[in-house]
Every structure is written in C-alpha cells, then in structure tokens.
Residue, then its C-alpha position, 0 to 999 in steps of 0.5 A: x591612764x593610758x598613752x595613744x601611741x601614734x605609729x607610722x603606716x608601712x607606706x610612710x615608712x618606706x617613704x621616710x627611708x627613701x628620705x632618710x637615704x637622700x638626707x643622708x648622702x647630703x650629709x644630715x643624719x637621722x636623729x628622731x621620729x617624735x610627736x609627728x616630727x622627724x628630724x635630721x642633723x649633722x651631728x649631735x651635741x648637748x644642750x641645757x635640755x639633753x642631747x640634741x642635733x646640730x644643723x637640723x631640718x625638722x619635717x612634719x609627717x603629716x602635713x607640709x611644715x618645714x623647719x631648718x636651723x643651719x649655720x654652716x654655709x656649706x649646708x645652706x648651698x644643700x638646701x635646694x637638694x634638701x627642699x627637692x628630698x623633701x617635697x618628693x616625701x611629701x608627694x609621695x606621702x600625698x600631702x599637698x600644700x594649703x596655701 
C-alpha cells in the first residue's frame, strides 16, 4: 500500500514563508502544514486530541478558505492585517475567489 504525499511547489513555498513573516510580526506562530492546510497560532496547548494551537487562523494552500477561532480581543483588532497577509498569499499563489 502506498501513501501519496502531496508536497508544496518552490513558488508556494516561498509564498508561504513571506506569509509566515507576516503572520508572525502579528503575533501567530507556524503550527502545521497538513493535508493542504497550514495553520498559525498563538501558542500551543493540550487537548483531548494531543497538541494543538490556540487562537488559530487555518488556510487553505489550494484554494480560497479561511477558518479563524480567536478569543482574544487584542487578536480580533489583528484580523484586517491578517485577512490583508492572507489574500496577498493567495494573489500571489493565483487563487481567486468563486463566489
């Protein structure tokens, strides 16, 4: 049985680092590439599940979908910066929304 690992192209790889720069002057800290998702938080905490990121943007690396859990208020007020980061990621990727 083999397992199809989907790796990242050079191009989004350097698009993602430039968004991992952004995210991280903001505050967000990389967590995880998985399954097509890369996922930033604040910190890191334990859950029923294992470890997991607190206070977490979740995007899509292939297509335009956005997912935020965020408590703290002085992270809400981030959000505009955050969505700005983001859309520049996908722009740069060539990802354009469907609606």
């Amino acid at each position: 049985m083999s397992t199809e690992v989907k790796v990242l192209s050079t191009s989004t790889r350097t698009n993602l680092e430039a968004l991992k720069h952004h995210m991280k002057k903001l505050g967000f800290k990389y967590f995880e590439e998985k399954d097509g998702w890369v996922t930033f938080g604040t910190h890191l905490m334990m859950n029923g599940e294992g470890v997991a990121p607190h206070d977490c943007i979740s995007i899509s690396v292939r297509f335009m979908d956005i997912h935020a859990d965020l408590w703290g208020f002085d992270l809400i007020n981030k959000l505009p910066e955050a969505k700005q980061a983001i859309l520049d990621f996908y722009e740069a990727e060539g990802i354009a929304n469907e609606d």
